[in-house]
N, C-alpha and C positions, 0 to 999 in steps of 0.2 A: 590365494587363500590369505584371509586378512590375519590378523595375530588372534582373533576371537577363536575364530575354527581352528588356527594353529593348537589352540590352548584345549578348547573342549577334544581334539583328537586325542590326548595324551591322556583326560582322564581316567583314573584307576578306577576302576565300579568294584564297592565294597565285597561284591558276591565274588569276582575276580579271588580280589585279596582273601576272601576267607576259603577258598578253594583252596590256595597255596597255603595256608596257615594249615588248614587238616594235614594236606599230606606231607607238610613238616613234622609235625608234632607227632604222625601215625606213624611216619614212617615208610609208606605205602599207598598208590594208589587202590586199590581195592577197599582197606581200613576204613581211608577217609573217604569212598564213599559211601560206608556203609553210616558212618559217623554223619554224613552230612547227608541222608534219606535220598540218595543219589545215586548213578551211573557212575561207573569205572571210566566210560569214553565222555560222560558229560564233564566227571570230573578234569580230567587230562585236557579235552578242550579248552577250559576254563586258562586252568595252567599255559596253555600255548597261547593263547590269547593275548594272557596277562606279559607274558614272553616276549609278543610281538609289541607290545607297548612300550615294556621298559625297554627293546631292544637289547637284550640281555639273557643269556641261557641263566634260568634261576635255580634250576636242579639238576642233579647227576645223577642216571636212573642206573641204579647196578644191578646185578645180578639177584639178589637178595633185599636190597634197600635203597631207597631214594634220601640224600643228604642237598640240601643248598650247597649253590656256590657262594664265591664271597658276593657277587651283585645278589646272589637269593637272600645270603646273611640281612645283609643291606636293605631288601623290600619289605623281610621281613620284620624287622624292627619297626622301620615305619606303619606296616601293615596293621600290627597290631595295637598300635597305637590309636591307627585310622580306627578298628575294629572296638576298640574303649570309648573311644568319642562317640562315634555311633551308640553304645549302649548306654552312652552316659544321658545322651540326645534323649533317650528312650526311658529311662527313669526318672528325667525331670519333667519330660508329657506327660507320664503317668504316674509316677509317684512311685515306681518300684524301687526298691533297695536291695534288690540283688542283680548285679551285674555277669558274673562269673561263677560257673559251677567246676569245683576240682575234684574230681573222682580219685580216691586214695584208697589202697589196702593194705591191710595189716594181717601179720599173724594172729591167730587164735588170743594165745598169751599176751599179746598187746593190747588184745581191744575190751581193755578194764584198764582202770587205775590208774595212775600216772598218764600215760598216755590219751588215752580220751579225754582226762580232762584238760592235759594240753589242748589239746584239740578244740575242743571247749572256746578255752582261752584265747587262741590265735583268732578264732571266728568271732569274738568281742569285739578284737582289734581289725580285723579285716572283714566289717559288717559288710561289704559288697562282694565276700567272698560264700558262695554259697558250700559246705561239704558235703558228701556224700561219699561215707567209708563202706568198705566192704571189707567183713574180716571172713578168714577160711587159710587151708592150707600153704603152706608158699608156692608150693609145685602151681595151684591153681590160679595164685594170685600173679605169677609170671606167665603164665599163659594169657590171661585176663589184658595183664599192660600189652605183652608182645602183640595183643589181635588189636590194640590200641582204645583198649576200652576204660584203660587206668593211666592218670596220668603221672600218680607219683606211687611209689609201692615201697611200702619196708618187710626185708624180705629176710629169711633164712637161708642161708646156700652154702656150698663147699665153696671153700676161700678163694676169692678170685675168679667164680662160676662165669661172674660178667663186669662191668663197668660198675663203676658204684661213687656217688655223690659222695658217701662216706660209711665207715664200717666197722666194726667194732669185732673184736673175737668171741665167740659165743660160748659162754661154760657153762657145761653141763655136767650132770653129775648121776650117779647111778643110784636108785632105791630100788626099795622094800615096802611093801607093807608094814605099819605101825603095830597093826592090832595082828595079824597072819602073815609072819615072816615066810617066805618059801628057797631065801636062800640055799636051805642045807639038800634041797630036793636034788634027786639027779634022777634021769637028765634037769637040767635048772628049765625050769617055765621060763618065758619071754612074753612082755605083753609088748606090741609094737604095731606101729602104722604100714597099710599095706604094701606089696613091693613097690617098688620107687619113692616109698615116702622117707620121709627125710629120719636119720639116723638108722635106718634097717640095717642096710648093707653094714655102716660101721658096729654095731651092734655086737651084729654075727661073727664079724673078724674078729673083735673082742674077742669075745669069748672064746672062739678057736684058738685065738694066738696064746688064753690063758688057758690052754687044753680043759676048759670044760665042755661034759658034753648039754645042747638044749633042746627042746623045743617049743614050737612058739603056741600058748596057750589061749592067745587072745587078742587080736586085729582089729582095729578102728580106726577109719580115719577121722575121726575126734578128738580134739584134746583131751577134752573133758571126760571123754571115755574114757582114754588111755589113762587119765589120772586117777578116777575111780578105778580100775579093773584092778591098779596094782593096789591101790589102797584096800581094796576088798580082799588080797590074796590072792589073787588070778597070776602073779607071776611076778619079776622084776621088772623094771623097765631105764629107761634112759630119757631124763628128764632137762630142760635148760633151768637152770636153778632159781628162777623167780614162777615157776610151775609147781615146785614141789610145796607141798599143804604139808598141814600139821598130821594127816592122817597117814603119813609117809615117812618112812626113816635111810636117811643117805649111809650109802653103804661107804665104810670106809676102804681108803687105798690098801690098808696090810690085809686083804682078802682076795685080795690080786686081779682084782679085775683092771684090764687096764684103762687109764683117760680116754675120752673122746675126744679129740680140740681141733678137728680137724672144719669146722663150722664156722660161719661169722654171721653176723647180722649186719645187715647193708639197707642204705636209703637209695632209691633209682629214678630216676626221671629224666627226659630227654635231656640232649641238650638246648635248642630249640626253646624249651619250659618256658611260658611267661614269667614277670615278675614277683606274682604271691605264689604259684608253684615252688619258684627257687627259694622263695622269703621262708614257705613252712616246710622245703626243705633243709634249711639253716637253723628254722624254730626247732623240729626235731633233732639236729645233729646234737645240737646243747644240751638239750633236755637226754641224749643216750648219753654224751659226755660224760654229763656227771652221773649217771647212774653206776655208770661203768666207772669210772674211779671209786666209786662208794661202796662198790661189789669190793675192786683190788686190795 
């Protein structure tokens, strides 16, 4: 074999490399090939192929997850790199200007104001970054990344629930109605998000632990529900304090309900993440930075 065919055997075929870039990024053979309109064995194929080329075990398939080795570390740097050339090949034949799509979601309460129009701003600067947010629950927005459909998520969770780019403590505060207080009511109304949504459980211990007795008047999993229902007088509720509106009055601590602090708010994305992923995960940390000093 002359050095010519020596050299074309070793080529990497881009579809190779973007096989192992899904199941990086997902996490999972199944994920990525649903991600990639593909086979679970066409996918895995790809992957051993790609294997027998570099001569190199690229992943470590466990029980639960698939992480690279450090030779996967390794291919897949380059891979992606190979994977932007490619796309960039492809926007100067035809004239597109988006190279990359980052799927991101946010909480409810994030996706207004500040935030968006970060968001905004970062994709000025990262014109070949295409976005595509999705806001909703957290509970759904972690299921959404885990099935590998999101790649970066800023999230609400109990402190330390999982890994976190970065994370801030979450404060919350307890209201009222403005215009139809129901604190004096006993049992006390509760207005809150359904079981397993976020703050219930702590809610409820609250209140036990400050011997009142309640019940829960009114269930949404809405923000915007949840914020009207208490503004309307439907009950108290338990709010993070860039939630609570003018039509709401924060109940003070000498009434004895006790803190919730048991919360944080955290950014997530693989490790694995390309470049503008990590980049407007870095643009978001700053931007909660200072919000969160401006709160303390």
């Amino acid at each position: 074999m002359d050095q010519s065919e020596r050299s074309n055997s070793r080529l990497f075929e881009l579809d190779l490399l973007r096989a192992l870039v899904a199941v990086a990024d997902c996490g999972s053979f199944t994920t990525a090939a649903t991600r990639l309109n593909s086979t679970q064995s066409t996918v895995s194929q790809k992957v051993r192929r790609l294997e027998e080329l570099a001569g190199h075990r690229l992943l470590e398939r466990g029980n639960r997850d698939v992480l690279p080795t450090d030779a996967g570390e390794t291919v897949l740097g380059y891979a992606r790199r190979l994977l932007a050339l490619n796309d960039e090949l492809h926007e100067a034949l035809d004239g597109a200007s988006v190279s990359l799509t980052v799927r991101i979601g946010v909480p409810d309460d994030f996706a207004a104001g500040s935030t968006t129009r970060h968001l905004a701003d970062f994709n000025r600067r990262f014109p070949q970054a295409k976005l595509e947010v999705t806001s909703g629950l957290s509970r759904d927005l972690a299921a959404s990344y885990d099935r590998g459909e999101l790649d970066l998520v800023l999230l609400k969770q109990r402190r330390n629930a999982r890994d976190a780019v970065a994370s801030w403590p979450e404060k919350t505060c307890w209201v009222d109605s403005a215009r139809s207080p129901t604190f004096h009511l006993d049992p006390l109304p509760i207005v809150t998000f359904p079981p397993r949504g976020l703050y219930r459980d702590e809610m409820i211990g609250a209140l036990e632990a400050a011997g009142r007795r309640w019940r829960i008047s009114f269930t949404s999993s809405s923000l915007n529900g949840i914020q009207s229902a208490i503004a309307d007088g439907m009950g108290i509720g338990l709010l993070p304090r860039r939630a609570v509106t003018g039509d709401h009055v924060k109940l003070p601590r000498e009434l004895g309900l006790p803190p919730v602090d048991s919360f944080e708010v955290a950014i997530i994305h693989r490790p694995t993440a390309g470049p503008v992923i990590k980049a407007l995960g870095e643009s978001l940390s700053r931007l909660l930075d200072e919000e969160h000093q401006h709160e303390a």
